[in-house]
C-alpha positions in Angstrom: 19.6 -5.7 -2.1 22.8 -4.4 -3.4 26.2 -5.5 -1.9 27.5 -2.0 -0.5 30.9 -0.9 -0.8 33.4 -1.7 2.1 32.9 0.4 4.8 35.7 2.5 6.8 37.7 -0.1 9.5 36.1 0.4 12.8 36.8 -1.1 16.3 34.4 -3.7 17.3 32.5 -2.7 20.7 30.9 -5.5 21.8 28.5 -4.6 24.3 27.4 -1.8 21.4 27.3 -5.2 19.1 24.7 -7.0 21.4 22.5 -3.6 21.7 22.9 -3.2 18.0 21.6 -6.7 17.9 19.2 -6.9 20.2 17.2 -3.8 18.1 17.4 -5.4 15.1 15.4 -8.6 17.1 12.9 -6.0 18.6 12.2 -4.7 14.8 14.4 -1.6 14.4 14.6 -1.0 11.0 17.4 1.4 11.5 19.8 -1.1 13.4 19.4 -3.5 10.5 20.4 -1.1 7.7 23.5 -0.4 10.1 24.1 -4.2 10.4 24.1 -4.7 6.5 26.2 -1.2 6.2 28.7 -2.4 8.6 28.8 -6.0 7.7 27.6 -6.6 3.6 31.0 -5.8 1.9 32.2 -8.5 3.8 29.8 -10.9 4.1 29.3 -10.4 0.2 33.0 -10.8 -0.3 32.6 -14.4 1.5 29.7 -15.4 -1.1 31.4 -14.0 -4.2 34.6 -16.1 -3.3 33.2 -19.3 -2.5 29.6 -19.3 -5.4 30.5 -19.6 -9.0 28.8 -16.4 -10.2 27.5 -13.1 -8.4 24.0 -13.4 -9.0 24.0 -16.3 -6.9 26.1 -14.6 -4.7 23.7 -11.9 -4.9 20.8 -14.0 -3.7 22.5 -15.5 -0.9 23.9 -12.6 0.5 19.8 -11.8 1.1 19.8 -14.7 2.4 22.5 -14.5 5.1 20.9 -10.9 6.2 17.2 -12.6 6.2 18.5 -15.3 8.3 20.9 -12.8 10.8 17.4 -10.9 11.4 15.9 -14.2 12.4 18.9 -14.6 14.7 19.8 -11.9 16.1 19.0 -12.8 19.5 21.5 -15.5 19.3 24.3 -13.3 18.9 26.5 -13.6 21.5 29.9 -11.2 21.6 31.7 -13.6 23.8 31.9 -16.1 20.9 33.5 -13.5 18.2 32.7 -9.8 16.9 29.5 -9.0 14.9 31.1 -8.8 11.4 33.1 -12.1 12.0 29.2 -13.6 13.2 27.5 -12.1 10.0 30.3 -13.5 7.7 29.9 -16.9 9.1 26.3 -17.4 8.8 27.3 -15.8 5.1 29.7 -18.5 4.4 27.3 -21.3 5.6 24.9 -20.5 3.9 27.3 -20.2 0.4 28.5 -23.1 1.3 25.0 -24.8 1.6 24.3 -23.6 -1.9 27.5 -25.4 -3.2 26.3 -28.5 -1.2 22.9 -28.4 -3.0 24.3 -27.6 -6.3 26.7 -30.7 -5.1 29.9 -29.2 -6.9 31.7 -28.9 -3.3 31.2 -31.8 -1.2 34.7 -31.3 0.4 34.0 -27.8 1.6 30.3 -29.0 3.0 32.4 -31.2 5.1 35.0 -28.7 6.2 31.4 -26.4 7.0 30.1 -29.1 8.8 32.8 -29.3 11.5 32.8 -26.0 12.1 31.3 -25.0 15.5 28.2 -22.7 15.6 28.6 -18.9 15.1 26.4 -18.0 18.0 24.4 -20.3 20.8 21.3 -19.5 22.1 20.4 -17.9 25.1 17.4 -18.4 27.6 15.0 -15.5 27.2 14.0 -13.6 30.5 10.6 -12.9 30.7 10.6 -9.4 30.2 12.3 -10.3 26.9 10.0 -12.7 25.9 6.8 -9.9 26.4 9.3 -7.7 24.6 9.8 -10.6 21.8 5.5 -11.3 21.7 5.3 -7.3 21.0 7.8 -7.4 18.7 6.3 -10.4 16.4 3.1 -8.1 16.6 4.6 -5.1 15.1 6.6 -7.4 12.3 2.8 -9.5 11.7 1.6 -6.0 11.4 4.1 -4.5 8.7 4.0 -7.8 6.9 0.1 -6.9 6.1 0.8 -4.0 4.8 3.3 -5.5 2.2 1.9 -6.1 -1.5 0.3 -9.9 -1.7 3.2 -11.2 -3.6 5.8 -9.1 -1.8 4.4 -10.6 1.7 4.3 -14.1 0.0 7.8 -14.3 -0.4 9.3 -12.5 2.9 6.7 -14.8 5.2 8.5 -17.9 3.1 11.9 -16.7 3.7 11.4 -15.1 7.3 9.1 -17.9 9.1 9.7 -21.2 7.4 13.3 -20.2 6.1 13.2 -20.7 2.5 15.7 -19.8 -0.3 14.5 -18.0 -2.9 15.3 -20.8 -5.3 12.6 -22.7 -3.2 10.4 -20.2 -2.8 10.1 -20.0 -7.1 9.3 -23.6 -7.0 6.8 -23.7 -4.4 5.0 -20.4 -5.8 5.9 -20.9 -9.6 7.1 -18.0 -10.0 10.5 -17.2 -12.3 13.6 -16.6 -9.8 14.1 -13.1 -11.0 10.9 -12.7 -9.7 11.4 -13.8 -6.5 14.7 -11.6 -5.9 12.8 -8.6 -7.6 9.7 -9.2 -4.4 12.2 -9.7 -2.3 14.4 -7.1 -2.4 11.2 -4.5 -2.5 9.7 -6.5 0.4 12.4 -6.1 2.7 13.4 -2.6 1.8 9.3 -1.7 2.4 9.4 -4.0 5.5 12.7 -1.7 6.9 11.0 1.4 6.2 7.7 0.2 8.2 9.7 -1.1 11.3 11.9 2.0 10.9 8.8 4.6 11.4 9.0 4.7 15.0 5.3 5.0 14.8 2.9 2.2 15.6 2.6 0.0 12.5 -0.8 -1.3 13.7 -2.5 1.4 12.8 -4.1 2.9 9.6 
């Protein structure tokens, strides 16, 4: 994943925020790209101010877009606009990597009494069917991933690995790891961004 460059300033809509959201949690390929194209530059800019080298901002800037897809739902535009939400979940994560590296202990604590980017909401039943389709379609692009591309997406998307942990669990060299990743996710876009029905052949 490369950090883009900035994109032109743009009022924040936010009841186009939560539909732009609320795609990206049903699957759409196509409303994730436009979260990273609106959002990266400046969620990257968080990671590259607070890590001590851009490759590690690198990493955790996939991180912080793995973990906004995982999320999504949560968003809610009552709490702050979408690049503001993206940029914070950015930032905690950079700031988790600084706590783990344990070089920044005083800004793990400033993190910690931060409040939440987004809560969660209940999920209506129509968006829970909606939510059981969509984990069908994901299951179903997943398996037609590479082995060792779907390896490390399923670490990072359902038990919410870094990729640093995913190398020591698999035994794989880190560069490795980015390298599946990055291809993963880009196939993984393109499958969920058909607009056909990934369950089939």
């Amino acid at each position: 994943m490369v950090p883009p460059s900035p994109p032109a300033p743009r009022a924040s809509d936010p009841a186009a925020d939560k539909s732009l959201l609320q795609q990206v949690a049903l699957g759409s390929g196509a409303a994730m790209r436009e979260v990273y194209a609106r959002c990266g530059a400046r969620a990257f800019a968080v990671t590259l101010r607070l890590l001590p080298s851009r490759a590690d901002a690198e990493e955790v800037l996939q991180e912080a877009f793995l973990e906004v897809w995982r999320r999504a739902r949560d968003f809610d535009p009552a709490r702050g606009g979408l690049e503001a939400w993206v940029a914070t979940i950015a930032r905690t994560r950079a700031i988790d990597r600084l706590r783990a590296q344990g070089t920044v202990a005083r800004l793990a604590v400033g993190a910690a009494q931060q409040p939440p980017p987004a809560s969660a909401t209940p999920v209506a039943p129509d968006e829970a069917a909606a939510l059981g389709e969509d984990r069908v379609r994901v299951r179903a692009a997943l398996l037609r991933l590479p082995p060792e591309q779907r390896e490390v997406v399923e670490l990072a998307y359902f038990e919410g690995l870094s990729q640093r942990e995913i190398s020591e669990r698999t035994g794989d060299p880190l560069g490795t790891v980015k390298t599946r990743a990055r291809l993963g996710l880009e196939k993984l876009a393109d499958l969920l961004g058909e607009g056909s029905d990934v369950t089939g052949d």
